[in-house]
C-alpha positions as CSV (number, residue, x, y, z in Angstrom):
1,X,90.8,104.9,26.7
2,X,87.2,104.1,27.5
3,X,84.4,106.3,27.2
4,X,81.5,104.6,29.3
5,X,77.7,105.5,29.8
6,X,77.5,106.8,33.1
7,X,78.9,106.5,36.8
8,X,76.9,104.2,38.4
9,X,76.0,102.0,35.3
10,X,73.9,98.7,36.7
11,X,73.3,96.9,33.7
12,X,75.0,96.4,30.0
13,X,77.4,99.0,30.3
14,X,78.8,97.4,33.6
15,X,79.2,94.1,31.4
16,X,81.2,95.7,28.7
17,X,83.6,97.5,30.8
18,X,84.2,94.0,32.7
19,X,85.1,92.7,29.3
20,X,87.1,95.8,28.4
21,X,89.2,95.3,31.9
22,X,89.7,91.4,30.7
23,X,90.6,92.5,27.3
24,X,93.1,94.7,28.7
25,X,94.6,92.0,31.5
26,X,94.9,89.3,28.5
27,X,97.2,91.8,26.8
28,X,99.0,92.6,30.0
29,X,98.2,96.1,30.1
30,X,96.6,98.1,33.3
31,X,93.4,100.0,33.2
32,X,94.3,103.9,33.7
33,X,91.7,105.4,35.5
34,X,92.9,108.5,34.2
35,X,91.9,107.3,30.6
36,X,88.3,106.3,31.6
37,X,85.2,108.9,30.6
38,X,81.4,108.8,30.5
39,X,79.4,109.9,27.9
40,X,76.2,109.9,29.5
41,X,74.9,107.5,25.9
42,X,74.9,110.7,23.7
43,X,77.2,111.8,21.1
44,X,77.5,115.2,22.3
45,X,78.1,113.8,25.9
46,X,80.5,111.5,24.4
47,X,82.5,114.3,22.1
48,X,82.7,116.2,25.1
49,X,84.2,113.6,27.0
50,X,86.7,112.2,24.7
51,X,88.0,116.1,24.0
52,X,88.7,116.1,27.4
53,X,90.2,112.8,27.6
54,X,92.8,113.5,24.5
55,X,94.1,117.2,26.4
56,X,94.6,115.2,29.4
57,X,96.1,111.9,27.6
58,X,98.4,112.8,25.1
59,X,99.6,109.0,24.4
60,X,96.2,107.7,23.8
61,X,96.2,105.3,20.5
62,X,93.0,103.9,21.0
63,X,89.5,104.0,22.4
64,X,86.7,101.8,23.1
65,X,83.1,103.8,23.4
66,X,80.8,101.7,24.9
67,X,77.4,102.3,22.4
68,X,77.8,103.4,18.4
69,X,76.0,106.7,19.5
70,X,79.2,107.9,21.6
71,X,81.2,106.9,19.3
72,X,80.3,109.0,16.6
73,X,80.9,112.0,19.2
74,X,84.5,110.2,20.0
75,X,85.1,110.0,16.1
76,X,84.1,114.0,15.5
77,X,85.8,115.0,19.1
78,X,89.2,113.6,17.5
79,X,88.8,115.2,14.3
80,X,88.6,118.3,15.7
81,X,91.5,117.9,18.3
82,X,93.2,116.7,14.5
83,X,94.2,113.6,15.0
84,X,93.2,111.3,11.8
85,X,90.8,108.9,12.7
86,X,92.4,105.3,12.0
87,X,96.0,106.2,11.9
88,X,96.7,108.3,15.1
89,X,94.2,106.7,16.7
90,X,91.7,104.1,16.5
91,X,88.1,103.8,17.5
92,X,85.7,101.1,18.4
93,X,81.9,101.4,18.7
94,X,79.5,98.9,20.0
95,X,75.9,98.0,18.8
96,X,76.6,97.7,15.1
97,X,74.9,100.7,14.5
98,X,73.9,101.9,10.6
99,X,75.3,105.1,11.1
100,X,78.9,103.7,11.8
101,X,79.1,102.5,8.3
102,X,78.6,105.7,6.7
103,X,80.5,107.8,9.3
104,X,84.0,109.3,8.0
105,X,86.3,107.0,8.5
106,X,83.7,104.6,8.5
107,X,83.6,103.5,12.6
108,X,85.0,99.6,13.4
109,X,81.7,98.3,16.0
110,X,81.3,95.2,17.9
111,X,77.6,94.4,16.5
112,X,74.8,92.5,18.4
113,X,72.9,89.6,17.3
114,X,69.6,92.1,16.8
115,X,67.4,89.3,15.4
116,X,68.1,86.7,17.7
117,X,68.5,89.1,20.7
118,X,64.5,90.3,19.6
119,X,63.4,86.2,18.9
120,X,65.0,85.5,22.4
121,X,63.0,88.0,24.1
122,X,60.1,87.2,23.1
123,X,60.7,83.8,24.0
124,X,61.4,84.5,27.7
125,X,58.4,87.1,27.7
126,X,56.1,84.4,26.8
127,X,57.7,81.8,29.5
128,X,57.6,84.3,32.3
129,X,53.8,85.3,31.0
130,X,53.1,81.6,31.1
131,X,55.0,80.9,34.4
132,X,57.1,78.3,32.9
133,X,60.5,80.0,34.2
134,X,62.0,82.1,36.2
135,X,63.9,85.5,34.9
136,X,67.5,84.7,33.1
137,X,70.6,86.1,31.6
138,X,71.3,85.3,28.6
139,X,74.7,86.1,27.3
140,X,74.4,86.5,22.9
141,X,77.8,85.9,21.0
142,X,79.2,89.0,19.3
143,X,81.2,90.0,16.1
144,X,83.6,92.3,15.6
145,X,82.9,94.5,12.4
146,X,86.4,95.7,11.5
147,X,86.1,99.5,9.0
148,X,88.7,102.3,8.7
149,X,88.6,103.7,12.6
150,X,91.4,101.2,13.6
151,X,94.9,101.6,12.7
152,X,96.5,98.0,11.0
153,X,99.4,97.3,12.7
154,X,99.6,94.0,9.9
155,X,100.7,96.3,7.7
C-alpha cells in the first residue's frame, strides 16, 4: 500500500507516486487502488489512514508513506492494529528524517540530498535574481536507508 499526501497533489508527492507506480510495474505487480490512502503530510492523518487501510486490506505486507512524518503515524497505526513492525509488515518513509532513526522499530527512509538540495537552491535563486536562466527541475539522486521497518526476505 501507499499512503500519499493529498488528492490532488501537484508537486513532489505526484513525483513519488510516479516512481512508486514504476517500482511496482518493474516487479510486475499492479497498483490497487484499493491499497492507496492520503495522509494529508501529518502523522495523525497518516495513522488514520493506514488503520483504515489494514481493516480493509488484510494481505498487505508492505507500505510506502510518501514523507517520514506519515510514516511514523503508519508505524504507530500498525502497532496498534498488532501487526509487528518489520516482520508482518514493512514500512518505508521518505525524507530521511531524524526521527525515523529513533522510532521503534527504527523506520527504513529513502533520504534526500539535504545539503546539496539547499547549495542548489541557492544557486538557481541567484541565477533567476541575476536573470541568467530561466526556472528548472532539477531531479537530486536518492539513497535508500535500510533499518528494522522492512522484513529481510535474504534471510
Amino acid at each position: 500500500g501507499i499512503v500519499l499526501g493529498v488528492s490532488d497533489d501537484i508537486g513532489i508527492g505526484k513525483e513519488r507516486f510516479v516512481g512508486y507506480v514504476e517500482a511496482l510495474s518493474e516487479a510486475n505487480i499492479k497498483i490497487d487502488k484499493n491499497k492507496v490512502v492520503y495522509g494529508n503530510y501529518s502523522s495523525r492523518d497518516a495513522y488514520n489512514s493506514t488503520i483504515e487501510l489494514l481493516e480493509k486490506n488484510s494481505d498487505i505486507t508492505a507500505i510506502f508513506a510518501i514523507s517520514d512524518v506519515m510514516a511514523v503515524g503508519c508505524a504507530k497505526a500498525i502497532y496498534d492494529k498488532g501487526l509487528k513492525l518489520g516482520e508482518d509488515i514493512s514500512l518505508i518513509g521518505f525524507d530521511g528524517m531524524d526521527i525515523t532513526e529513533f522510532n521503534t522499530p527504527a523506520i527504513t527512509t529513502i533520504v534526500q540530498p539535504r545539503t546539496q538540495m539547499a547549495e542548489t537552491s541557492v544557486e538557481l535563486l541567484v541565477e533567476l535574481i541575476e536573470k541568467r536562466t530561466d526556472n528548472r527541475h532539477i531531479v537530486l539522486d536518492t539513497e535508500l536507508v535500510e533499518r528494522d521497518s522492512c522484513k529481510n526476505f535474504k534471510k
